[in-house]
C-alpha positions in Angstrom: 61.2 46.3 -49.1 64.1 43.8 -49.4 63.8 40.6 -50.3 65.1 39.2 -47.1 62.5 41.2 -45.1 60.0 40.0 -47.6 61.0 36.2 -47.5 61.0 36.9 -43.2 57.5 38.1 -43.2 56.4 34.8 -45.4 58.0 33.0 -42.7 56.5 34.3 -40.0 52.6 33.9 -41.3 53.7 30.1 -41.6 54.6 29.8 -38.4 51.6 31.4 -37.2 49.6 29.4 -39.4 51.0 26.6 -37.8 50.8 27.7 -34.6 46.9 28.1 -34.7 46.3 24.4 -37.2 48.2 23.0 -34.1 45.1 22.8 -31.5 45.3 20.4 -28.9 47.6 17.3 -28.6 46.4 13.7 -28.1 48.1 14.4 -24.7 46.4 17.5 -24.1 43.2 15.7 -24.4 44.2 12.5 -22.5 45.1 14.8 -19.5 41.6 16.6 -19.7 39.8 13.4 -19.7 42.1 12.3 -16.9 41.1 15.7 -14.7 37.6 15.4 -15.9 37.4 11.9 -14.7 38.6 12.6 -11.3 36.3 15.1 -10.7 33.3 12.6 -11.3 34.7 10.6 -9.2 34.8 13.1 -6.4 31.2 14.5 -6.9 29.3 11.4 -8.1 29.2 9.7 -4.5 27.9 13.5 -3.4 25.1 13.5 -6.1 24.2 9.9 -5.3 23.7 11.1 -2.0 21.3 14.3 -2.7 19.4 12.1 -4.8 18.5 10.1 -2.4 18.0 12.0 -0.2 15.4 13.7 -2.4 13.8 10.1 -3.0 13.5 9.5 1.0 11.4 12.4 1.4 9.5 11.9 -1.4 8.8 8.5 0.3 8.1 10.3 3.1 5.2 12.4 1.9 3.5 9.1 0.7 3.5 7.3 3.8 2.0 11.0 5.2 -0.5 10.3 2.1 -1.5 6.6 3.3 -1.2 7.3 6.7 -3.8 9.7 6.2 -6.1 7.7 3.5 -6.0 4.5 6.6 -7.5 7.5 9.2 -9.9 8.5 7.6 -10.9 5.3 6.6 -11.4 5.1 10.1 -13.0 8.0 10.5 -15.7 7.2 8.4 -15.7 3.6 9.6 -16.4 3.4 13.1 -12.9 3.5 14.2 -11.8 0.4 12.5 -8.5 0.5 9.8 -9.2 -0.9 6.5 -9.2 -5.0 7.3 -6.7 -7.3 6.0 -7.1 -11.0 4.9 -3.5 -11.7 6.4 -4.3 -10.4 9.8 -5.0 -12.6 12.6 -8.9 -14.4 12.1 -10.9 -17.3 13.7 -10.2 -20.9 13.1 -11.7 -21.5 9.6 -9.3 -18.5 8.7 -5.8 -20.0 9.5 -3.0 -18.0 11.7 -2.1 -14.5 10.3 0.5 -13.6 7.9 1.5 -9.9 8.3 4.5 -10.6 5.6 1.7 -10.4 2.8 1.0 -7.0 4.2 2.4 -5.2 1.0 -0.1 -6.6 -1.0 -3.4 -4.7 -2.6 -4.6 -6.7 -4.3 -4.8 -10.6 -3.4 -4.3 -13.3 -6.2 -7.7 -15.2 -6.9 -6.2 -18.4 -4.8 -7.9 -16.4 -1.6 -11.3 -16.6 -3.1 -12.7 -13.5 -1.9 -15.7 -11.4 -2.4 -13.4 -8.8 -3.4 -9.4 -9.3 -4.7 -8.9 -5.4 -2.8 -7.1 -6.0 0.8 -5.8 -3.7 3.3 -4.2 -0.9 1.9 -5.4 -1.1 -1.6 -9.0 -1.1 0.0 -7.9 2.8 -0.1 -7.8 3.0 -3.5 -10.8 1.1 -4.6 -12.6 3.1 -2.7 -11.5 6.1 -3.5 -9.3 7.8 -0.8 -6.1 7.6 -2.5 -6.7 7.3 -6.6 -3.6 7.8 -7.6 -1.7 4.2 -7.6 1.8 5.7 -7.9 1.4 7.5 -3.9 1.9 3.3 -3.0 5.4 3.1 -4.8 8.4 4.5 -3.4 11.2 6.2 -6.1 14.1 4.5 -4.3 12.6 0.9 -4.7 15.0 -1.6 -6.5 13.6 -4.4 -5.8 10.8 -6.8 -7.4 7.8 -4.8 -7.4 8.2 -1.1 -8.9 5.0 0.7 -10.3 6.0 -0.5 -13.5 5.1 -3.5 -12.9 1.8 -3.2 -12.0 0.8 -0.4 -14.4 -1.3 -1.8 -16.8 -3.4 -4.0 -13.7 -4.3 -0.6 -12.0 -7.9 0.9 -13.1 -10.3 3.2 -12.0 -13.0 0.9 -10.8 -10.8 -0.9 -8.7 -11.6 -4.3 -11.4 -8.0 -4.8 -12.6 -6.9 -8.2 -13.0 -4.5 -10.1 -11.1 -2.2 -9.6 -7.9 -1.0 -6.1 -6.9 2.0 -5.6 -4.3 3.3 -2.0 -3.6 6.3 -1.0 -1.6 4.8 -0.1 1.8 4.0 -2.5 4.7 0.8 -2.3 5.6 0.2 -3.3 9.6 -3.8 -3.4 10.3 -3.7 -2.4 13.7 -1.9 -0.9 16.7 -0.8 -1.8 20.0 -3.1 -0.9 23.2 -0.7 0.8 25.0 3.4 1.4 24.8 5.6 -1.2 24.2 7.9 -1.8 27.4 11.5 -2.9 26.6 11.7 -6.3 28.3 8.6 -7.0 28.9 6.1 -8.2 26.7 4.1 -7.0 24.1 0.7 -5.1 24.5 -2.4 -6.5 23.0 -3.4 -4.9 20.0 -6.6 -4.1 18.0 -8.1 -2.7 14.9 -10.2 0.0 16.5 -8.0 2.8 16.1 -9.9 5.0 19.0 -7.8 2.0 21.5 -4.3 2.8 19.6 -2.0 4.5 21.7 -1.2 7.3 18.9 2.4 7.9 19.8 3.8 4.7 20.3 1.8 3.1 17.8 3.6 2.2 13.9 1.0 1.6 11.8 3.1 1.9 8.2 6.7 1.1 7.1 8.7 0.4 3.9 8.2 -2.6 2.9 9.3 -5.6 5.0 8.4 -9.3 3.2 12.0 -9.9 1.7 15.5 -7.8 1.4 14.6 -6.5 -2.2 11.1 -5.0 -0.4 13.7 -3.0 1.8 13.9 0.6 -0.2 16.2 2.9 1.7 18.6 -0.5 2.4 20.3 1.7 5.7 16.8 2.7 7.1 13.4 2.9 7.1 10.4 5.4 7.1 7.4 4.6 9.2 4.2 6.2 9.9 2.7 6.3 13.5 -1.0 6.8 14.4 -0.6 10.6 15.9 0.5 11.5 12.0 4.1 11.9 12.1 6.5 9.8 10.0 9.7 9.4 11.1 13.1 7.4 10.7 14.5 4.3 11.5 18.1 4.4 11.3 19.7 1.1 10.7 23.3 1.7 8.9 23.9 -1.7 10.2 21.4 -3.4 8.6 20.1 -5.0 11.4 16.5 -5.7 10.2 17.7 -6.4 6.4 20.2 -9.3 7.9 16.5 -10.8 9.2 14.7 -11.0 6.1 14.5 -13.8 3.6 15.9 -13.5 0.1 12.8 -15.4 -1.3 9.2 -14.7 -0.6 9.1 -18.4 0.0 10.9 -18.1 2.8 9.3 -15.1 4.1 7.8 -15.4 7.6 5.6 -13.5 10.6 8.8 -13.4 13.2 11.2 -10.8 11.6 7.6 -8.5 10.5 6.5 -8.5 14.2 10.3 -7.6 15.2 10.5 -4.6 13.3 7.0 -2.8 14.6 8.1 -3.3 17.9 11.4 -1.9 17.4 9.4 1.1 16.0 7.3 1.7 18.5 9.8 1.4 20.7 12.1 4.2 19.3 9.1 6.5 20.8 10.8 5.9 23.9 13.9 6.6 22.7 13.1 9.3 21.2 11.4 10.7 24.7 14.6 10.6 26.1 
């Protein structure tokens, strides 16, 4: 072999060796991270939306849960939901406030026989044990499971105020609601209910923050089915309060009528 040829061949396994030490460029990776970027962009909004989606009907299933728990409550109670220090009483009782209706467990400022109200009456006594079935997985707001962890126990003697993420109503109209005219009377003796047309859970309604779903809201009616409220207009957030403080009967009243009245929309 010649000495050019030799000198040739030496200078072609240099360029190959320089060829394959080369790799990828600074703009080779720039552009990669530019396409990869885009990409996120474009599926991130998709996955956001399968997520929640998968967090609404796990929501779902635990308004089912409660929904059942507060029946047969009333099954084995003579027909009367699980009673409520905010609902309606006599005189020596004050006037009702169904925007505390998230609430399990009442602070100590209510001086009852027992802290457990409404809904959380459920889980002292045993119908629903598992505290997170009262927490929704979309919840943002002020009261996620977290929260509350540490107050839960199994003999219902945890200290201190418990709120969970579902509104809690205590009883049922008697009879459908009739746009423009008003309401029905209502009652706690669930026989009286009118099953369809009666909401007896929602997502939580006190303040905004309580709102989980923030375009909607899942509700539970007497004749077991849970269903829907669409609101992508966000007409019954623009009526709550920011603050607790500020919180109120009116816009908590507005929204169970709007939901029993969708069982005439939906009838349609």
């Amino acid at each position: 072999m010649s000495g050019e040829t030799v000198k040739t061949c030496d200078a072609c396994r240099r360029n190959i060796r320089r060829d394959h030490a080369r790799g990828f460029s600074l703009l080779d990776v720039l552009v990669t991270m530019a396409v990869i970027s885009v990409l996120m962009a474009l599926l991130m909004p998709s996955l956001a939306k399968v997520n929640e989606t998968a967090r609404k009907v796990v929501c779902q299933s635990n308004i089912r849960q409660i929904g059942l728990g507060v029946l047969m409550y009333a099954d084995d109670w003579n027909g009367q939901l699980p009673p409520s220090v905010y609902l309606a009483h006599g005189p020596s009782r004050g006037a009702a406030r169904p925007q505390e209706m998230v609430t399990l467990r009442v602070p100590a400022i209510e001086n009852l026989n027992t802290p457990w109200d409404g809904l959380g009456i459920l889980f002292t006594a045993g119908y629903l044990p598992a505290p997170k079935v009262f927490y929704c997985p979309s919840h943002t707001g002020d009261n996620p499971y977290t929260r509350y962890a540490m107050q839960w126990s199994p003999d219902g003697q945890g200290p201190g105020e418990i709120v969970c993420n579902y509104h809690y109503r205590g009883e049922g109209p008697m009879g459908h609601r009739v746009p423009n005219m008003p309401p029905p009377p209502t009652t706690t003796a669930l026989y009286m209910i009118n099953p369809a047309h009666s909401s007896l859970l929602a997502d939580g309604m006190r303040v905004r923050s309580d709102n989980n779903h923030k375009v909607g809201v899942n509700f539970f009616r007497a004749d077991l089915t849970v269903h829907w409220f669409d609101d992508p207009s966000r007409q019954l957030m623009s009526l709550l309060p920011q603050s607790k403080d500020d919180a109120t009967s009116t816009p908590v009243y507005s929204a169970w009528e709007w939901f029993d009245l969708s069982a005439n929309e939906e009838g349609r």
